[in-house]
PyMOL CGO cylinders between C-alpha atoms (Angstrom):
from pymol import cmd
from pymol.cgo import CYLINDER

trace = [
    CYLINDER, -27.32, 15.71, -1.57, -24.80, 17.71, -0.04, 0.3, 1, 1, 1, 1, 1, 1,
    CYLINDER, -24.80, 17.71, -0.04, -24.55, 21.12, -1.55, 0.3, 1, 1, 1, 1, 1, 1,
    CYLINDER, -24.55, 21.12, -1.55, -23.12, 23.20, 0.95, 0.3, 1, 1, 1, 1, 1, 1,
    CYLINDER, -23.12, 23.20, 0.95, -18.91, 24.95, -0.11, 0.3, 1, 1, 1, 1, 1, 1,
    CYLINDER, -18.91, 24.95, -0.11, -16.33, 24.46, 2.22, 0.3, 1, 1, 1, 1, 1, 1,
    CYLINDER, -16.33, 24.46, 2.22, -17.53, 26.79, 5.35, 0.3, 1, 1, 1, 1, 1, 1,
    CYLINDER, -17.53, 26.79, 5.35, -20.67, 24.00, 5.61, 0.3, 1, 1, 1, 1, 1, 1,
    CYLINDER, -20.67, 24.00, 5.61, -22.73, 26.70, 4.29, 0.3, 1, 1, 1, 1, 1, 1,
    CYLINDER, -22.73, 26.70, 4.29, -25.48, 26.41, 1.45, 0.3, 1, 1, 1, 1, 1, 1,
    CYLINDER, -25.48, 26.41, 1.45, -26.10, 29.89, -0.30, 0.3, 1, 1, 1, 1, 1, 1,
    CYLINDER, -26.10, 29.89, -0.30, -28.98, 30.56, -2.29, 0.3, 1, 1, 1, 1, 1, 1,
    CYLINDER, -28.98, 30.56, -2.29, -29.70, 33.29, -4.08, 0.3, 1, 1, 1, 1, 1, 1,
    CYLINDER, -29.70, 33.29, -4.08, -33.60, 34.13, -5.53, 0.3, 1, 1, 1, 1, 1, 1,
    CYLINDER, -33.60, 34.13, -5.53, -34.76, 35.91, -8.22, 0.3, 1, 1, 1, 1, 1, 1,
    CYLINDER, -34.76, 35.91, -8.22, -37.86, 37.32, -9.18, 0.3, 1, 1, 1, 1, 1, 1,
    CYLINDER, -37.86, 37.32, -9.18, -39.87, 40.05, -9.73, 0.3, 1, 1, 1, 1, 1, 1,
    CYLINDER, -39.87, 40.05, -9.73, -41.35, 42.29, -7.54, 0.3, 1, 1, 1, 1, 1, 1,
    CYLINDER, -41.35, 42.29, -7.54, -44.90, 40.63, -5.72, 0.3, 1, 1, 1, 1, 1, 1,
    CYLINDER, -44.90, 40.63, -5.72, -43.73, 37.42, -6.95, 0.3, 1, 1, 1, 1, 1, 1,
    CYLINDER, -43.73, 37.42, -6.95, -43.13, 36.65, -3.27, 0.3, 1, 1, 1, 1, 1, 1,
    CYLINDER, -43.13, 36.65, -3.27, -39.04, 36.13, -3.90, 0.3, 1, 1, 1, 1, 1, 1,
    CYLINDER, -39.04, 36.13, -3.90, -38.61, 37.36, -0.37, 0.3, 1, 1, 1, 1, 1, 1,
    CYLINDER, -38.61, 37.36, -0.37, -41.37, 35.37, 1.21, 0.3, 1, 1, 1, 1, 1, 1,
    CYLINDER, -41.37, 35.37, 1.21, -40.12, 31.93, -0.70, 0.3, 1, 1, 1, 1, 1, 1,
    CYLINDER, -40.12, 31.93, -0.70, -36.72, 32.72, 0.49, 0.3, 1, 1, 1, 1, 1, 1,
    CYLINDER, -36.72, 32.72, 0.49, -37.73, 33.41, 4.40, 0.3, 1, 1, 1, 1, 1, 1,
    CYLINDER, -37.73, 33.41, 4.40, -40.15, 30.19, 4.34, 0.3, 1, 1, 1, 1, 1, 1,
    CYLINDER, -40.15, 30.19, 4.34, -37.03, 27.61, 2.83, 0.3, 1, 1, 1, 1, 1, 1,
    CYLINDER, -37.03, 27.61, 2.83, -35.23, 29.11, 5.63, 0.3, 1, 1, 1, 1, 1, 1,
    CYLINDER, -35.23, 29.11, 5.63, -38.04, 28.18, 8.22, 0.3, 1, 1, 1, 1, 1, 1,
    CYLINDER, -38.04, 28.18, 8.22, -38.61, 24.81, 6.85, 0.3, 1, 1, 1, 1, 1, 1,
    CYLINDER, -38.61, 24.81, 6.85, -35.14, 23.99, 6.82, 0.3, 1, 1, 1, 1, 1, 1,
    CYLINDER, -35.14, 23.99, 6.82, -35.00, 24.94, 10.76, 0.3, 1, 1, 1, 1, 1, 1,
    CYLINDER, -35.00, 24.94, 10.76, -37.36, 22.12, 10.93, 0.3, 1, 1, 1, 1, 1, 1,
    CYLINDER, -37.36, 22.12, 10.93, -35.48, 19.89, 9.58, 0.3, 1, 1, 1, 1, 1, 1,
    CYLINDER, -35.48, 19.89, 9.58, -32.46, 20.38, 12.24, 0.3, 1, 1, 1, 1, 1, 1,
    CYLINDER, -32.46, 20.38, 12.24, -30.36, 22.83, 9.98, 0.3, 1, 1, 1, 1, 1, 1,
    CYLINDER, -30.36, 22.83, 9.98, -29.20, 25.40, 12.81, 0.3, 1, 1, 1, 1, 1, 1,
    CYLINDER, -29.20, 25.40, 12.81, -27.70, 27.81, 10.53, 0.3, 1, 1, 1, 1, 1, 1,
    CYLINDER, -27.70, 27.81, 10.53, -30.74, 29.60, 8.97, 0.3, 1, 1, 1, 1, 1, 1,
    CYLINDER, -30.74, 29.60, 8.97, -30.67, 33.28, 7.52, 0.3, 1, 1, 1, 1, 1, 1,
    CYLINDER, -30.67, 33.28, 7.52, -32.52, 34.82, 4.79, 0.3, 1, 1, 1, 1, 1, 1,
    CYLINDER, -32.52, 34.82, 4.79, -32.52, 38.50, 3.57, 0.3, 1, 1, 1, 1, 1, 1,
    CYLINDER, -32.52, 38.50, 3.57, -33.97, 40.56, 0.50, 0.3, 1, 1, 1, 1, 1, 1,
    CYLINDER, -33.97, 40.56, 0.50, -31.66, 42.82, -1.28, 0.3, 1, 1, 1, 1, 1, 1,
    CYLINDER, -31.66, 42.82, -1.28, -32.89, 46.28, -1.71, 0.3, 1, 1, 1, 1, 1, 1,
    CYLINDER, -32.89, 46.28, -1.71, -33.13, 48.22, -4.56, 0.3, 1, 1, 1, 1, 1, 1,
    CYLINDER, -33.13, 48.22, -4.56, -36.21, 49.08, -7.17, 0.3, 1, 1, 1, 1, 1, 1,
    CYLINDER, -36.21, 49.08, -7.17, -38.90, 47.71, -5.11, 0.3, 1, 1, 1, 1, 1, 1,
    CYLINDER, -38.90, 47.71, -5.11, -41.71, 48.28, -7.26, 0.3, 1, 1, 1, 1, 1, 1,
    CYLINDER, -41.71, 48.28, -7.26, -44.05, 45.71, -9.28, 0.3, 1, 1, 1, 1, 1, 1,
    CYLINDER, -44.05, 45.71, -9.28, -41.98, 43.94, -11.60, 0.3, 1, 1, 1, 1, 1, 1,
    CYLINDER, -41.98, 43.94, -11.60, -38.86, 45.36, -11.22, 0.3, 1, 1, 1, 1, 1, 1,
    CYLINDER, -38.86, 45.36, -11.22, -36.45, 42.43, -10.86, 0.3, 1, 1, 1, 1, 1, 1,
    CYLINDER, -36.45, 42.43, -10.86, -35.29, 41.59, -7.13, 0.3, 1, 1, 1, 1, 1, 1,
    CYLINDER, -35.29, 41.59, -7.13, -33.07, 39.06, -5.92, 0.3, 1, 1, 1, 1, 1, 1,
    CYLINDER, -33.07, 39.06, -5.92, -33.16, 37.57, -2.02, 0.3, 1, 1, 1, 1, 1, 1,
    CYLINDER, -33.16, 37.57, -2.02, -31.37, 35.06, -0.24, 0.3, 1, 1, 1, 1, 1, 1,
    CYLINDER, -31.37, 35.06, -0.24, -31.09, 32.03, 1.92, 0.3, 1, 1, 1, 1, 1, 1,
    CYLINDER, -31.09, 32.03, 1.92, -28.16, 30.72, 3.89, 0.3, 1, 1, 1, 1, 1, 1,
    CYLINDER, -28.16, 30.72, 3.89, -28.58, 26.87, 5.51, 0.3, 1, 1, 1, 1, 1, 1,
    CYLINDER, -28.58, 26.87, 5.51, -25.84, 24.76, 7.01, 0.3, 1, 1, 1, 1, 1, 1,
    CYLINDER, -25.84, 24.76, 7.01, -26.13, 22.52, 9.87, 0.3, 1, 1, 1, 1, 1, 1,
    CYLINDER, -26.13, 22.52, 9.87, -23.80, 24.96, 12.25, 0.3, 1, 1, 1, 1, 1, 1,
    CYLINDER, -23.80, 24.96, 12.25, -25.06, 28.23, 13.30, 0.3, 1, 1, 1, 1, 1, 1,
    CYLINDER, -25.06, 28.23, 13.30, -24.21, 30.83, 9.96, 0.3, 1, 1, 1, 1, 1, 1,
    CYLINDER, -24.21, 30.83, 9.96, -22.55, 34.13, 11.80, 0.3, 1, 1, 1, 1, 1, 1,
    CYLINDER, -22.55, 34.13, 11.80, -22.69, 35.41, 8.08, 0.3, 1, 1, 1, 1, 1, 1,
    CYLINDER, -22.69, 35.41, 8.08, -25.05, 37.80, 6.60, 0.3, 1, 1, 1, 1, 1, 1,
    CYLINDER, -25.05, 37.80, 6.60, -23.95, 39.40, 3.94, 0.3, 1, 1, 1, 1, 1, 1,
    CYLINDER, -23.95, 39.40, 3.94, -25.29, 39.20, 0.14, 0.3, 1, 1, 1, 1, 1, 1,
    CYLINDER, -25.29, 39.20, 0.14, -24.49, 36.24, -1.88, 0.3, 1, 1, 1, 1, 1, 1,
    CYLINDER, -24.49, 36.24, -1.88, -22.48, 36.92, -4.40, 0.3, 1, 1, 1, 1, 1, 1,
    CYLINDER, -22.48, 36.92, -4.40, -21.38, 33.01, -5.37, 0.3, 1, 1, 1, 1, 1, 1,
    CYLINDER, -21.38, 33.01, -5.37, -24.43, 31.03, -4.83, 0.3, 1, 1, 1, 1, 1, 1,
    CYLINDER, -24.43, 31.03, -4.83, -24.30, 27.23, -4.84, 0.3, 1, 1, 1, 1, 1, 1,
    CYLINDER, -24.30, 27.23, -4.84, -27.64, 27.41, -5.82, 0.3, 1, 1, 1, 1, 1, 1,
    CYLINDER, -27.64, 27.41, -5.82, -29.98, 29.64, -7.89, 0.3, 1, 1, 1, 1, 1, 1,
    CYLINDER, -29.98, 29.64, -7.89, -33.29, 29.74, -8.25, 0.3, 1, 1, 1, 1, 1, 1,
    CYLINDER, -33.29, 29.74, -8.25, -35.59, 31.65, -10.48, 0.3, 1, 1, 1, 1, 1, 1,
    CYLINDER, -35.59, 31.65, -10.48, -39.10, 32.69, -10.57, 0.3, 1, 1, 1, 1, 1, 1,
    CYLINDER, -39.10, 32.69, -10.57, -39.06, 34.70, -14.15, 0.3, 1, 1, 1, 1, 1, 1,
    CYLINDER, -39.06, 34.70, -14.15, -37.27, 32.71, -16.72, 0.3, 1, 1, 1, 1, 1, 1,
    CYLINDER, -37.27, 32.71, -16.72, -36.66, 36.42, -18.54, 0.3, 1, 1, 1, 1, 1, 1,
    CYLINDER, -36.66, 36.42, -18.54, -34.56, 37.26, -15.76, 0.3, 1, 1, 1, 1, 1, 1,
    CYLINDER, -34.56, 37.26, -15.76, -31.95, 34.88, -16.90, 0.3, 1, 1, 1, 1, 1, 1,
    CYLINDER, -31.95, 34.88, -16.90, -31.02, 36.84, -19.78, 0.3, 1, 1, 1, 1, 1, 1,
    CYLINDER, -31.02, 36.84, -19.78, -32.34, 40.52, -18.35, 0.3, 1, 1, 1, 1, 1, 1,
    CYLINDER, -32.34, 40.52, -18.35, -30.93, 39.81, -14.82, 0.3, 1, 1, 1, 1, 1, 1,
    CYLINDER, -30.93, 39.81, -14.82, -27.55, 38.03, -15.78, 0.3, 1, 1, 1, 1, 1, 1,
    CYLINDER, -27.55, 38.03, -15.78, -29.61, 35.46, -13.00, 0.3, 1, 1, 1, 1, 1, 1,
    CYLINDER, -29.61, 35.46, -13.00, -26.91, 32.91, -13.60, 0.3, 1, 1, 1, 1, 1, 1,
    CYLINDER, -26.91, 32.91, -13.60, -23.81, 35.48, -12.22, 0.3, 1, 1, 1, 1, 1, 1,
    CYLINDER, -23.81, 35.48, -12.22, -21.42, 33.65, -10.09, 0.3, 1, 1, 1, 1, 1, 1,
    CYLINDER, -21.42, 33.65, -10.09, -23.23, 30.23, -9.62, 0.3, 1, 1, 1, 1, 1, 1,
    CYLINDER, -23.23, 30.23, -9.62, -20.24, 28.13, -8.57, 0.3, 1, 1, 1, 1, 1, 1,
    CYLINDER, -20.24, 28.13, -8.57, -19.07, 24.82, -10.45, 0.3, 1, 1, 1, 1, 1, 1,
    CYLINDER, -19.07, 24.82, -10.45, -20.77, 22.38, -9.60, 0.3, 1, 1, 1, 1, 1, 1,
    CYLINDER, -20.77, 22.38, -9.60, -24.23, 24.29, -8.32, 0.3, 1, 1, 1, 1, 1, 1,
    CYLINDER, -24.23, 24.29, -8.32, -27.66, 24.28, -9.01, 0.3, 1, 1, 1, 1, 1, 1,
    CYLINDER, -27.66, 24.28, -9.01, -29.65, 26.43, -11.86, 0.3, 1, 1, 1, 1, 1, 1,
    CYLINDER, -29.65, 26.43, -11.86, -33.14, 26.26, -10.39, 0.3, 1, 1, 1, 1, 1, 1,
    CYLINDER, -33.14, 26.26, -10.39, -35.85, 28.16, -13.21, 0.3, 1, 1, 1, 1, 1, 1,
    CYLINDER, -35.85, 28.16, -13.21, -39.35, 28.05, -13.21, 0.3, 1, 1, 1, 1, 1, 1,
    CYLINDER, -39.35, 28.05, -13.21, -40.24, 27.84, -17.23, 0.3, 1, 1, 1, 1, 1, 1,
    CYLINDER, -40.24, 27.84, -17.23, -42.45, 24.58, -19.05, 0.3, 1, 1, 1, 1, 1, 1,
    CYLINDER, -42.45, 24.58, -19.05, -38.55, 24.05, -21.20, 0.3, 1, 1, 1, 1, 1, 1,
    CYLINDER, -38.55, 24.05, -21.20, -36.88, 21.44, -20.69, 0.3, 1, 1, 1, 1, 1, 1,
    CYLINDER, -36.88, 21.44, -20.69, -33.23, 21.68, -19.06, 0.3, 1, 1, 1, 1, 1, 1,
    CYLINDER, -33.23, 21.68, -19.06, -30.99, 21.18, -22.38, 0.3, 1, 1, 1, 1, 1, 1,
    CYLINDER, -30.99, 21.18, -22.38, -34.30, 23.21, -23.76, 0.3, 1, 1, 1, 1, 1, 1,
    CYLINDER, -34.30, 23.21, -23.76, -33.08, 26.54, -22.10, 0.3, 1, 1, 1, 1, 1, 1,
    CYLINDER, -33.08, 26.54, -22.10, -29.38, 26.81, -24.32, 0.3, 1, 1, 1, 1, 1, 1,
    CYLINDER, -29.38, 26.81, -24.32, -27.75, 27.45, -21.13, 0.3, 1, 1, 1, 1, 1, 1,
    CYLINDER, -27.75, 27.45, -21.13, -24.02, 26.42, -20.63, 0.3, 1, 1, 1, 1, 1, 1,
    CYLINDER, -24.02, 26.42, -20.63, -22.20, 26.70, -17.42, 0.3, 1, 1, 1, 1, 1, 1,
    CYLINDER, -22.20, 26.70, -17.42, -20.13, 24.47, -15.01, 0.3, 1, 1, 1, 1, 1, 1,
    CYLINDER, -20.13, 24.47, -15.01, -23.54, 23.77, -13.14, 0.3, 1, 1, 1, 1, 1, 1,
    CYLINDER, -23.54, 23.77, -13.14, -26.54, 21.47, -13.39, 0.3, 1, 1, 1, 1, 1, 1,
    CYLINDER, -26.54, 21.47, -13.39, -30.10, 22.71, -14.52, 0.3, 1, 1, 1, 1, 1, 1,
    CYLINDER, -30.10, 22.71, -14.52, -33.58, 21.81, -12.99, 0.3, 1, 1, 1, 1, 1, 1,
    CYLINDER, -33.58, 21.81, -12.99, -36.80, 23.29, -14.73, 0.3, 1, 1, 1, 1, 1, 1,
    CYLINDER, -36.80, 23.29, -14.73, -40.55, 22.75, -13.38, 0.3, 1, 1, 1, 1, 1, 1,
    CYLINDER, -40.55, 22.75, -13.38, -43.52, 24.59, -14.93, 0.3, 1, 1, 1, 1, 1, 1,
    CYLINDER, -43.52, 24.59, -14.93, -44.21, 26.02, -11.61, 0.3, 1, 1, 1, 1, 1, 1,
    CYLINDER, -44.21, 26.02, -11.61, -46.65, 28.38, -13.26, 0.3, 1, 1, 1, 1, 1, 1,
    CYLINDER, -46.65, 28.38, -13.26, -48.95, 25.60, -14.41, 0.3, 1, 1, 1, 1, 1, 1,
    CYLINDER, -48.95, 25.60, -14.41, -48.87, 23.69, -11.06, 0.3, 1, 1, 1, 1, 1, 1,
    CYLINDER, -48.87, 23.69, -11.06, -49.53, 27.48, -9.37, 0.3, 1, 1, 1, 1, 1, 1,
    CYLINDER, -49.53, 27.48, -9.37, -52.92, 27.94, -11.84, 0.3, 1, 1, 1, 1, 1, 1,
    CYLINDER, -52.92, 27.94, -11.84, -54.12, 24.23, -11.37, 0.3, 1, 1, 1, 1, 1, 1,
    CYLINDER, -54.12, 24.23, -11.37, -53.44, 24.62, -7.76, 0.3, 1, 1, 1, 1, 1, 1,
    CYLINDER, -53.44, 24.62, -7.76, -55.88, 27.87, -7.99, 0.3, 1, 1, 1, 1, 1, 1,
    CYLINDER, -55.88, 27.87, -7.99, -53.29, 30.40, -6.76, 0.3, 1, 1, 1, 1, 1, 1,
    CYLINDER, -53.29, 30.40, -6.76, -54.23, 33.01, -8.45, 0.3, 1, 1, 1, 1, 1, 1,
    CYLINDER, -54.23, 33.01, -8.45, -53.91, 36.83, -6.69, 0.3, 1, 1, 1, 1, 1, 1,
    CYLINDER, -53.91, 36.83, -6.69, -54.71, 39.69, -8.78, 0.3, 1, 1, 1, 1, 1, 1,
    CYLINDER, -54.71, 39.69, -8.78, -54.81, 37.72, -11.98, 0.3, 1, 1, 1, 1, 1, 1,
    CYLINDER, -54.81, 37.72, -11.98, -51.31, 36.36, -11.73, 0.3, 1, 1, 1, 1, 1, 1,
    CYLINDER, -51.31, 36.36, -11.73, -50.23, 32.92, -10.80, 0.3, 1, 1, 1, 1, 1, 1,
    CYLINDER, -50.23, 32.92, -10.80, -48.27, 32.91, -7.64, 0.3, 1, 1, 1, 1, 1, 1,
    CYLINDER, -48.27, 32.91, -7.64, -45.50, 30.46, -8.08, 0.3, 1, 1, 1, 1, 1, 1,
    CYLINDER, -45.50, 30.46, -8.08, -42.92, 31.06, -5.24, 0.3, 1, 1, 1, 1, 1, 1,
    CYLINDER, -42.92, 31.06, -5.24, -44.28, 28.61, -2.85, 0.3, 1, 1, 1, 1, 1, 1,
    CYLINDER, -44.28, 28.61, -2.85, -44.21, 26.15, -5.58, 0.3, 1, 1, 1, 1, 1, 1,
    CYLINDER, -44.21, 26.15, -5.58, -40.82, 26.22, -6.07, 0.3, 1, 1, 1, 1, 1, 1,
    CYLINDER, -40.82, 26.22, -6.07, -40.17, 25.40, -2.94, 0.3, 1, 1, 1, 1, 1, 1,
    CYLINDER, -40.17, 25.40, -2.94, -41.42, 21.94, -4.49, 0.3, 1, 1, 1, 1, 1, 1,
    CYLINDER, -41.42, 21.94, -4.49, -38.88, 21.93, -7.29, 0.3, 1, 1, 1, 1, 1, 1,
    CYLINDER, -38.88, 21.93, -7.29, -36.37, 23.01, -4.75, 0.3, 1, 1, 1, 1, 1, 1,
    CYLINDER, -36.37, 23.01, -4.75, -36.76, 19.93, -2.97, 0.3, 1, 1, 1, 1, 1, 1,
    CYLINDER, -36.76, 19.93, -2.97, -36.74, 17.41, -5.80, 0.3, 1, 1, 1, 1, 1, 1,
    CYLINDER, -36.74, 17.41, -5.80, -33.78, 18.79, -7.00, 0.3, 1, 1, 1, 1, 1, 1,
    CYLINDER, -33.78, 18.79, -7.00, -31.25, 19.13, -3.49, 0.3, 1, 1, 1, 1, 1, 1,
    CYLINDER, -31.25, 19.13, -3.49, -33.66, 16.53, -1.35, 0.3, 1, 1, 1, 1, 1, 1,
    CYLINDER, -33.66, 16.53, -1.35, -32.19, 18.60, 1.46, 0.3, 1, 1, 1, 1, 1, 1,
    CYLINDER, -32.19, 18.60, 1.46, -35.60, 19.33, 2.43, 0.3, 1, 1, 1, 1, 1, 1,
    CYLINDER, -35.60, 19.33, 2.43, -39.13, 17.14, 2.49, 0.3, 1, 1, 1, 1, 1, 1,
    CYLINDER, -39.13, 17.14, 2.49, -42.52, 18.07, 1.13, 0.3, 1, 1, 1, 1, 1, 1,
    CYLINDER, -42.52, 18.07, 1.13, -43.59, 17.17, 4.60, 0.3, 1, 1, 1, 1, 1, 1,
    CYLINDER, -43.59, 17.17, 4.60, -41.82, 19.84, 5.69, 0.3, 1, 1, 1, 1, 1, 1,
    CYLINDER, -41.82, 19.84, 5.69, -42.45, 22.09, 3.39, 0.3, 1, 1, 1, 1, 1, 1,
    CYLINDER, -42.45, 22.09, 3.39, -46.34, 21.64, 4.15, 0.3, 1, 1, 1, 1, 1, 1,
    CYLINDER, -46.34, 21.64, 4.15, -45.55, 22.32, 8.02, 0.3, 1, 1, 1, 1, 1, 1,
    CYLINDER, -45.55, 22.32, 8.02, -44.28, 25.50, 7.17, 0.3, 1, 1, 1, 1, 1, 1,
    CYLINDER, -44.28, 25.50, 7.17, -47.22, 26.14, 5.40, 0.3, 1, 1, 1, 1, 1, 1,
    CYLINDER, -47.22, 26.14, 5.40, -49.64, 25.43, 7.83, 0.3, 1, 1, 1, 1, 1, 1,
    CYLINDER, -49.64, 25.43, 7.83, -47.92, 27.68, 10.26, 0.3, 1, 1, 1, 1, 1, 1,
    CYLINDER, -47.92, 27.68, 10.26, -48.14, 30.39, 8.14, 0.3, 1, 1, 1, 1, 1, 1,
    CYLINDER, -48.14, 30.39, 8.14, -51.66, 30.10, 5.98, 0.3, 1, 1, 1, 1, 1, 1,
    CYLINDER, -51.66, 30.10, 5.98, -55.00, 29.28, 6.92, 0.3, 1, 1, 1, 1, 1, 1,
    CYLINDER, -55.00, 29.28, 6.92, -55.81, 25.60, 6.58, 0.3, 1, 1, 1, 1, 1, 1,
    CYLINDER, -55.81, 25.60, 6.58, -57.53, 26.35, 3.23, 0.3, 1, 1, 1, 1, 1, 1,
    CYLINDER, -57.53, 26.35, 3.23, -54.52, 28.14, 1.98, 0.3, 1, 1, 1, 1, 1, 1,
    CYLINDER, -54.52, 28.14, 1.98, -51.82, 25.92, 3.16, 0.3, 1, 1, 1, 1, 1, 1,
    CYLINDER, -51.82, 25.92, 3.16, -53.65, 23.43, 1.18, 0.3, 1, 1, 1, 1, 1, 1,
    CYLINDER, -53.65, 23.43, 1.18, -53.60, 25.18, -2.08, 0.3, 1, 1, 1, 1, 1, 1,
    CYLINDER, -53.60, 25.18, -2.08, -49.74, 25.83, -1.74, 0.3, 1, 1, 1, 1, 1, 1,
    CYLINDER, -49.74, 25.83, -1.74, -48.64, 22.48, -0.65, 0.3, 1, 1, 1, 1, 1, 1,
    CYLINDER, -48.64, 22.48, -0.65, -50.47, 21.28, -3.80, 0.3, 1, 1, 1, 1, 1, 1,
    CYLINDER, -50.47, 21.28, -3.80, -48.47, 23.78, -5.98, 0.3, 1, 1, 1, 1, 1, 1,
    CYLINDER, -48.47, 23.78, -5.98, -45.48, 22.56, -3.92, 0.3, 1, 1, 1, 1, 1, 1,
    CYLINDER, -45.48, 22.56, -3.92, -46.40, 18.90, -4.92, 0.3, 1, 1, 1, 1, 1, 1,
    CYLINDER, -46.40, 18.90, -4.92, -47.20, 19.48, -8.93, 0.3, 1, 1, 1, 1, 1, 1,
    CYLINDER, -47.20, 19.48, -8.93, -44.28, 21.14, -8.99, 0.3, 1, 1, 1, 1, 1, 1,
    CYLINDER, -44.28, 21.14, -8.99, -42.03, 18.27, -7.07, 0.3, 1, 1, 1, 1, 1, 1,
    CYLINDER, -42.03, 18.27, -7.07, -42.82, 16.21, -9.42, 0.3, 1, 1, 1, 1, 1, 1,
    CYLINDER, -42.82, 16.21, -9.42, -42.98, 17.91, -12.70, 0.3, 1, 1, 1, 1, 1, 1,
    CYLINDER, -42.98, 17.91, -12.70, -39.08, 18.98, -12.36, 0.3, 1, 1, 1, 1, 1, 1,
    CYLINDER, -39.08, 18.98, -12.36, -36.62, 18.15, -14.52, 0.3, 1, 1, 1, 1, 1, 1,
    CYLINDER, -36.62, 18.15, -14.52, -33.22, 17.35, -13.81, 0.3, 1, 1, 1, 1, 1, 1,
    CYLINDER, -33.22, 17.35, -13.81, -29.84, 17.77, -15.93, 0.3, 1, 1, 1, 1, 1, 1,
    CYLINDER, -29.84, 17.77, -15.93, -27.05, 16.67, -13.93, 0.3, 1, 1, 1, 1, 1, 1,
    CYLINDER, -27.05, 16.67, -13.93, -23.75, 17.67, -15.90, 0.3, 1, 1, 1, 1, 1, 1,
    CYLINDER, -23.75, 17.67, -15.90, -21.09, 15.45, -15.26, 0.3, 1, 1, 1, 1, 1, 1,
    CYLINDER, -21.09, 15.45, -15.26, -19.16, 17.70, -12.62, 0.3, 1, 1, 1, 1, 1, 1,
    CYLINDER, -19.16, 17.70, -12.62, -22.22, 18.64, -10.90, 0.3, 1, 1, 1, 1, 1, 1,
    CYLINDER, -22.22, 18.64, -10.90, -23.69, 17.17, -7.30, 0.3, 1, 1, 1, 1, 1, 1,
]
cmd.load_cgo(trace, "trace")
């Protein structure tokens, strides 16, 4: 699925909250996309009320050509978020282009969420797959790494192979493990509502 705009750029834009790993999620798509021959890798956070909770919003640039851009994202072709209260208390869903992804972690279906926009929906209850997974710091479930799981069922412009590369090179064997099966329940728990204008 091709959904990079007319530069031959994919933009992606996260939110969460903050220690929701947002940031992290966003650097380790870039990284796994590099593995997959995208040259054109950047991610960034965007700074601003940095403490526990507060929402934050990151991002992550692919294309197949080296990206000279880094500046925020302002019209993402995808979006993808962690807190499914951000989409009302965030405006989450500002400037998604026509066409783009809505990307929400939440046990609602799609057509569940009453969300209308010129843009296609995928939900995945990455919170479950997190808790059966037993990722679990400080009492929360960690879901960011398992979105990277819905992210890839729902553009295919990455692998779960892939995905569990980058997480061997970046947890201990034990942990990679535990995230790559977060990644996995999530891949395949997501739902997909294609509207007829979207990819």
């Amino acid at each position: 699925m091709n959904m990079a705009h007319d530069s031959g750029i994919c933009e992606i834009r996260w939110h969460g909250r903050g220690g929701q790993g947002a940031i992290t999620s966003a650097q380790m798509l870039a990284d796994t996309a590099y593995s997959e021959q995208y040259l054109g890798v950047t991610a960034s956070p965007t700074f601003g009320a940095e403490r526990r909770g507060a929402p934050i919003t990151a991002s992550t640039r692919l294309s197949l050509k080296p990206v000279r851009i880094f500046s925020q994202i302002e019209t993402p072709d995808i979006v993808i978020v962690l807190d499914s209260t951000l989409l009302a208390t965030a405006n989450a869903t500002q400037g998604l282009k026509a066409g783009g992804w809505l990307i929400v972690n939440t046990p609602e279906k799609p057509d569940q969420l009453g969300i209308s926009g010129d843009f296609s929906i995928a939900t995945a209850n990455a919170t479950l797959a997190a808790q059966k997974a037993g990722l679990i710091v400080s009492g929360s479930a960690m879901v960011n790494t398992a979105m990277l799981g819905a992210f890839a069922r729902t553009t295919e412009m990455i692998s779960l192979e892939s995905i569990h590369n980058t997480f061997l090179r970046r947890f201990s064997a034990q942990a990679a493990q535990k995230n790559y099966e977060a990644a996995s329940l999530t891949f395949e728990s997501t739902h997909l509502l294609r509207r007829c204008n979207g990819n």
